[in-house]
N, C-alpha and C positions, 0 to 999 in steps of 0.2 A: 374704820367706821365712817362712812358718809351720812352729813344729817342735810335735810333740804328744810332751805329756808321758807316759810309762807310769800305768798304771793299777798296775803293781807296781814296788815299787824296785829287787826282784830282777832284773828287764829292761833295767835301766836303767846305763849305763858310770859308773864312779866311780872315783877313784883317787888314792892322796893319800899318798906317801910322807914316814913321820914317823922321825924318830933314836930307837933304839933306848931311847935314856933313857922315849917316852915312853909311854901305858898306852889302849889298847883298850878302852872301856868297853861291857859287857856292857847291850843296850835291849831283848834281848828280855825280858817278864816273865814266862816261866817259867824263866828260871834267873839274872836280873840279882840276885837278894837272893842267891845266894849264889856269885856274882860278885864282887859286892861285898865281902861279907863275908871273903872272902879278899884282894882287894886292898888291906883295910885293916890286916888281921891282919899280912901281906907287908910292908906300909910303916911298918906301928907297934911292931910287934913285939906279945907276949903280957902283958908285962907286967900285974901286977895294978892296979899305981898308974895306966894309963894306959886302964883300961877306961870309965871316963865317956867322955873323948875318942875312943875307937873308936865306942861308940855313937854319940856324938852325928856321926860322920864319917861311918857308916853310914846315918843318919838323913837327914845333908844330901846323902849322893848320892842314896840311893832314891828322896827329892822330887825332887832336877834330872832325873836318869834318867828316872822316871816321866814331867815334866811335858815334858819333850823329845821321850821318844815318844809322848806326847797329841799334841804340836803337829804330829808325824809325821820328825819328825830319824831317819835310817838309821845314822848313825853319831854315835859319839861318842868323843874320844880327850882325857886330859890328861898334865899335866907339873905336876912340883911340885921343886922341887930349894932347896938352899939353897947358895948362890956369894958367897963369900968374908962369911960370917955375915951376908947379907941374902937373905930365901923370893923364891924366881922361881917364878910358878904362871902355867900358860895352860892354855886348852881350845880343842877344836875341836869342831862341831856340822856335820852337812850334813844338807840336807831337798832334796824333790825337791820341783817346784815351777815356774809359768811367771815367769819373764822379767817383769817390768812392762815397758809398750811404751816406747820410747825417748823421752824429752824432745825435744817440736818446739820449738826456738827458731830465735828468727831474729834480723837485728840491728836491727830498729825495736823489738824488745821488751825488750833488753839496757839494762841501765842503766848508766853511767858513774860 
């Protein structure tokens, strides 16, 4: 079976139900910087002491963001939470993209 890939992502089925804890990350770049910029303001609060840290949070997404959709990623979603005073952080990325064709093995090739 040959499947072809779309030529847009918008064409293309996706679907990926995450818990509400976790956050939608903004890849289009007309409006992912201020995107971002709010979901850090949201998670950090305004504080004055903690303005180094917003930039620099700001900073480290706009590079992943950015080099994610160079790479061509359609989505991107993370989770950061702290559970019983140890940080639990994941992300999730999807790209469209073919399949590499399946591993031919056989069993004179198999090692023991």
């Amino acid at each position: 079976m040959t499947a072809t890939v779309p030529a847009d992502p918008r064409t293309a089925r996706f679907s990926l139900i995450l818990p509400a804890t976790w956050v939608v990350l903004d890849l289009d770049p007309r409006t992912r910087d201020r995107s971002i910029q709010r979901m850090i303001r949201t998670a950090v609060g305004t504080s004055d002491r903690l303005a180094q840290f917003r930039r620099s949070a700001v900073q480290l997404y706009r590079t992943m963001l950015s080099d994610a959709a160079d790479a061509g990623a359609f989505f991107a979603a993370t989770y950061s939470q702290t559970i019983e005073g140890r940080p639990l952080a994941a992300s999730a990325l999807a790209f469209l993209g073919r399949l590499p064709p399946a591993p031919t093995t056989s069993r004179s090739r198999l090692k023991r």
